[in-house]
N, C-alpha and C positions, 0 to 999 in steps of 0.2 A: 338909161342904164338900168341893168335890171337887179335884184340884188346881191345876186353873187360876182356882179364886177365891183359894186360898191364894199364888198365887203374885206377887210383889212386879212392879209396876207397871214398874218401874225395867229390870228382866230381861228382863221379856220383849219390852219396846221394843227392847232392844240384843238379844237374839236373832234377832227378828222383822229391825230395822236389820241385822245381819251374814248373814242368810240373803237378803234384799233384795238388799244389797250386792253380793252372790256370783252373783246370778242377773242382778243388772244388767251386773256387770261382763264377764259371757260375753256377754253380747247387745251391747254394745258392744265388741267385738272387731273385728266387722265394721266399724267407724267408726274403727279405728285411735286408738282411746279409751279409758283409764282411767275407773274413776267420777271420781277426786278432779279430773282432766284436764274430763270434762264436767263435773263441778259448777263449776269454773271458769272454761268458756267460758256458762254457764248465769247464773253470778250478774254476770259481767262481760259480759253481756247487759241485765241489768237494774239493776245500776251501773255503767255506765262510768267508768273511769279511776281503781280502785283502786289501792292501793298491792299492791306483793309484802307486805308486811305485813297488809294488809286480807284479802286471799288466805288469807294463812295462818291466820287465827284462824279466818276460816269454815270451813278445808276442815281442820282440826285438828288442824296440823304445827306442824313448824320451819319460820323464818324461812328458812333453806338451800336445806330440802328444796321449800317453794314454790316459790323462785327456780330451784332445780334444774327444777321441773316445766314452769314459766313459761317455761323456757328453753327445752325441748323443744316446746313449743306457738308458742314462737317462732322457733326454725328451720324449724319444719313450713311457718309463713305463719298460722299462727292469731292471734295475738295479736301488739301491736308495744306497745313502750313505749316512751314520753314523757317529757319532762320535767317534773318539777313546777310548774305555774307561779308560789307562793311558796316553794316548797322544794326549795332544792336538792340538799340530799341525797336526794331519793324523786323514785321517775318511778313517773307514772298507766301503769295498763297497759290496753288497749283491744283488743277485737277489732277485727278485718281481716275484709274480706269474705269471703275464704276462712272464716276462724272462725262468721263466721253461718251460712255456708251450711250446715258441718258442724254446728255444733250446730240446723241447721234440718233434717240429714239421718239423726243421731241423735236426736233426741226425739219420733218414732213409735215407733220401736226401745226405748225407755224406757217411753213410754205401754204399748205389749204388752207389754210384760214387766207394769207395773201393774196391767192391767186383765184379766190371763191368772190371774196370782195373787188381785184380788179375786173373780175371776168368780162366789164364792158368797156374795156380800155383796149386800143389798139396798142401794139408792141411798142410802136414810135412812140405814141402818149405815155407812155410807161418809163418810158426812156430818157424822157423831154422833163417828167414830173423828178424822176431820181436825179440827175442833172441840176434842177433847179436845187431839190433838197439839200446835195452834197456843195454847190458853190454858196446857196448861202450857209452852210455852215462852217467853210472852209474861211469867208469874206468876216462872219462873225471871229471865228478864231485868230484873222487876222487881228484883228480889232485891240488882241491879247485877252479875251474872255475864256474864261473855261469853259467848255460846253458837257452840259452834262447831256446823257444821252439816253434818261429814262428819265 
């Protein structure tokens, strides 16, 4: 065995994740953009009106430190929060048109980064890798774990 079959499933995602990470994060400079910043105009894209707590478990902080980031994304103009409409202690937070447009003007900028780094991956392997990613974290969330997703 050589030692990339010896080597634990677990590891090399979070490698593989923290070298991603690193290379995302330079290529989003240009965008006036953090990852954990774009993954949350990204996911409050495709949820609207989380809570700061909804936030936070995805992007896998403190409840502070979201609100902290949330804040910054909303003095920029990217995001506006809301009130709950049965709870009043939490307010939904939502992109602003400003916030689409830039996560409309960052996520080429993401794609190449992605598609620079698989470039020696055939489409099938590409396929097979996303596949594995999404059932184990679908087999994790059975389990009843939160997954956070930065």
């Amino acid at each position: 065995m050589n030692a990339a079959s010896d080597a634990c499933s677990t590891f090399l995602v979070r490698h593989a994740w923290l070298a991603l990470r690193g290379v995302v994060a330079e290529a989003l400079v240009q965008h006036d953009l953090s990852v954990a910043q774009f993954a949350s105009l990204l996911m409050l894209d495709e949820v609207p009106g989380l809570s700061v707590a909804d936030v936070a478990r995805k992007v896998s902080t403190a409840r502070q430190s979201a609100n902290e980031m949330l804040g910054g994304l909303e003095r920029a103009g990217l995001v506006e929060r809301r009130p709950h409409p049965t709870d009043r202690r939490s307010q939904q937070i939502f992109l602003t048109g400003a916030g689409r447009a830039r996560l409309g003007e960052a996520m080429p900028t993401v794609r190449a980064v992605e598609a620079r780094l698989a470039a020696g991956f055939t489409p099938e392997e590409l396929a097979v890798v996303n596949a594995w990613l999404v059932r184990m974290t679908e087999a994790a969330a059975a389990d009843g774990e939160e997954i956070p997703t930065l």
